[in-house]
N, C-alpha and C positions, 0 to 999 in steps of 0.2 A: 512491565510485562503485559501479553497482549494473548488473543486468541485467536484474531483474522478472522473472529465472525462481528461484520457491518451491524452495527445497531441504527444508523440513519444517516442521511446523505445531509450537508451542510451544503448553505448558498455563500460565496465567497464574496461578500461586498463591499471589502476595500483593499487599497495594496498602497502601503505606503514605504518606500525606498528610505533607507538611516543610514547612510556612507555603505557597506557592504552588507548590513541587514534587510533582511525584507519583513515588515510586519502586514499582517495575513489578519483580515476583520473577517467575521462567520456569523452568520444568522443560524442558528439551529436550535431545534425543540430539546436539544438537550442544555441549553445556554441555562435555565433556572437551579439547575441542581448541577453545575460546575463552580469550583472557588478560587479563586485566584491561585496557584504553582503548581495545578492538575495538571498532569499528562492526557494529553487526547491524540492518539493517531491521526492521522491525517493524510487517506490513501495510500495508509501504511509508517508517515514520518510522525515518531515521535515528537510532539511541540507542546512547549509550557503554557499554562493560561496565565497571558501578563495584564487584562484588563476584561473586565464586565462591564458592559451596559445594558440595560432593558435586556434583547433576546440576540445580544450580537456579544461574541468574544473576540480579543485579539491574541494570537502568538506569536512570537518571532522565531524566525530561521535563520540562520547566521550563514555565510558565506561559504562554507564546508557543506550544512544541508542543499543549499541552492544548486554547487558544482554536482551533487552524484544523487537528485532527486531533480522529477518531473515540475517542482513547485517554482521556478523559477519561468517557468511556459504558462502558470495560471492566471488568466484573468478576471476579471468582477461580473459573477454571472454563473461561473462555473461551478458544478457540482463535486462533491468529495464526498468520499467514505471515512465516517468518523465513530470509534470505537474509543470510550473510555477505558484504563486501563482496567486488569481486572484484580475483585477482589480475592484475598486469600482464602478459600475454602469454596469458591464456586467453582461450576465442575467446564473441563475444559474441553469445550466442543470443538472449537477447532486444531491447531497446535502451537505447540507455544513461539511465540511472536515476538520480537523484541523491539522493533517500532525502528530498527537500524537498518535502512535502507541498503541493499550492498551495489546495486547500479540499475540503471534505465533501461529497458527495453523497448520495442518497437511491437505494434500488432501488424500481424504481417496478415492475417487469412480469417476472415470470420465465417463460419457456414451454420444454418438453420438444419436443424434437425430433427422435426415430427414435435417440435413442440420445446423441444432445447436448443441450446447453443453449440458449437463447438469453436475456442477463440487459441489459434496459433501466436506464437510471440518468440523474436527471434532476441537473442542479446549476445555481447561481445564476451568469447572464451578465455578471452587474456589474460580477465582477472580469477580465471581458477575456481569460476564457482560453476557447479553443476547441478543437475537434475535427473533423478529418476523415474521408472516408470513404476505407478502408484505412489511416489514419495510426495511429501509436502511443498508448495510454493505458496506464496504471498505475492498477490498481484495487487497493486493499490492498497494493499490492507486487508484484504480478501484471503482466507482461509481457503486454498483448494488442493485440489489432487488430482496430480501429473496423469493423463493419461495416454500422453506418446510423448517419450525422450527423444531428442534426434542432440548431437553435438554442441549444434548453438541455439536450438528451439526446443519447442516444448508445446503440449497443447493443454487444452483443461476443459472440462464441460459444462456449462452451466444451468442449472434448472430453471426455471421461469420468476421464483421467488426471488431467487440471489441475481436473476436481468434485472429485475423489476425495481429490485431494493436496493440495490447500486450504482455504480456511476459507469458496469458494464455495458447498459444502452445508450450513452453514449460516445462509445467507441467507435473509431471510423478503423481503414487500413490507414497505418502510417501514425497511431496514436501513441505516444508515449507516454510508460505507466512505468512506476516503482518497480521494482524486484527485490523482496525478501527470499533468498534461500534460507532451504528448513538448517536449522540451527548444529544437528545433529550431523547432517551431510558435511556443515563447513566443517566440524569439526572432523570429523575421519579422513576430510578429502585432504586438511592439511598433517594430520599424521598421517597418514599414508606418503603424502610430495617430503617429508621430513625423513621419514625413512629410509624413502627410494633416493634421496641424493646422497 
């Protein structure tokens, strides 16, 4: 269990292909105080810690996380949001997050605004997940709050801390990021579709 708030951005500096696994090497200042079967998000996908060295960790993603997350687009070089899980009795700033990615999105419109962000993102309605306005989403891993619903997009606005402390700068148009829907939405949205048939 997660909270969508970034504790630091990891350098991705290896990729090594296992028949349909991908193992994912990270430099990050978090690497001393991680143990080997730790969950660490990872722009939102929950991933095991399967090895330590000096200041780099490795996790593997198996062929299911690859199909319905951005991590199979990552190269060596690239930056990530990385959030250990949280512990039980600490207080929950963002909302709660489950590290289960439910599909890819695209950044369709960035705009600057007096010192913020404002970053549109379109994804596919097929699979039934939705968005409201003021509800919760997880973008990359990212703790935020809806502030325009349209059908198949959404917007969100970012302060200058969370540009700065994330892998939101760099985003281009045309970037693909995770999508966590808020956990609360899947569930009503599918009692509600259970009902109505």
């Amino acid at each position: 269990m997660f909270t969508g708030i970034i504790e630091t951005l990891g350098t991705i500096t290896a990729l090594e292909k296992d028949q349909e696994n991908l193992h994912i090497t990270v430099s990050s200042s978090l690497t001393q105080e991680l143990k080997i079967d730790q969950s660490v998000a990872h722009n939102g996908v929950c991933l095991t810690v399967v090895a330590i060295q000096d200041n780099q960790y490795t996790v593997t993603a198996i062929q299911e996380t690859l199909l319905k997350t951005n991590l199979g687009d990552w190269k060596v070089g690239d930056k990530v949001n990385l959030e250990r899980a949280m512990k039980l009795g600490d207080r929950l700033d963002g909302h709660i997050v489950q590290g289960h990615v439910d599909q890819i999105g695209l950044c369709k419109e960035i705009k600057e605004a007096q010192g913020s962000w404002y970053f549109t993102f379109e994804y596919d309605t097929s699979l039934s997940n939705i968005t409201i306005e003021k509800g919760s989403i997880t973008v990359n891993g990212t703790s935020l709050t809806v502030v325009d619903s349209k059908e198949n997009e959404f917007s969100v606005a970012i302060i200058p801390y969370t540009y700065e402390h994330t892998n939101f700068h760099t985003f281009e148009i045309g970037t693909k990021i995770n999508l966590e829907f808020d956990v609360v939405g899947k569930y009503v949205s599918r009692l509600y579709g259970l009902h109505k048939g």
